[in-house]
N, C-alpha and C positions, 0 to 999 in steps of 0.2 A: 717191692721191698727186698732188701739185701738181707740173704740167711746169713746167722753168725758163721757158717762153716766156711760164708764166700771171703770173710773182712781179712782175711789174713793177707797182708802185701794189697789188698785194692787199691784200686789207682783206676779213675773215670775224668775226662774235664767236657764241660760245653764251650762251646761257642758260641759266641751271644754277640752278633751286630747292632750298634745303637747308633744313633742318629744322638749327639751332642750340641744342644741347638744354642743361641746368644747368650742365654743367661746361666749356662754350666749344665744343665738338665739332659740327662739321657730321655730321647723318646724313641718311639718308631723300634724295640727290642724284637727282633729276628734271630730262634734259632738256626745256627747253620748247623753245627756238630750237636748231634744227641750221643750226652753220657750213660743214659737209660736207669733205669730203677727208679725212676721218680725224681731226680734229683736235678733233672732241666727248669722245673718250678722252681726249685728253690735259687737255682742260678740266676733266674729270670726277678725274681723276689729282691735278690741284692745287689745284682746289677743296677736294678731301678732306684734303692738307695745312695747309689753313690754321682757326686759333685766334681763337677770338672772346671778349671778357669776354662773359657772358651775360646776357640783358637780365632785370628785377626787376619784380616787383609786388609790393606794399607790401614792401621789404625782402628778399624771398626770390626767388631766381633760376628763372624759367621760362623754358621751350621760345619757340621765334618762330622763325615759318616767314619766309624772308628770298629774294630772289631777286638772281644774278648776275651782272655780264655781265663774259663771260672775250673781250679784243679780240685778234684776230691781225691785227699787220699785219707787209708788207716792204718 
């Protein structure tokens, strides 16, 4: 948990590797960078909400492994 004394100018991001499979869907979410204080869950939490067109080779929609950076600032 982040003390009110630390939020002045904070600034934390994760890293979050997903695997964006055929149909737009992140799977397979891999911390690489820990922002600490608890806030890797929550990076993890909306990364997984989020929708991607899915990248194509000739034509047809394959996997791509893709990496994120989730910023927290106050």
């Amino acid at each position: 948990m982040i003390k009110k004394q630390h939020l002045s100018n904070f600034q934390a991001v994760s890293l979050v590797t997903i695997t964006v499979d055929v149909d737009g869907d992140p799977k397979d979410l891999c911390l690489n960078r820990s922002a600490g204080y608890g806030l890797d869950k929550q990076a993890a939490l909306t990364v997984e909400k989020y929708r991607f067109s899915p990248a194509t080779l000739n034509g047809k929609p394959v996997p791509v492994r893709m990496s994120i950076e989730v910023n927290f600032k106050y």
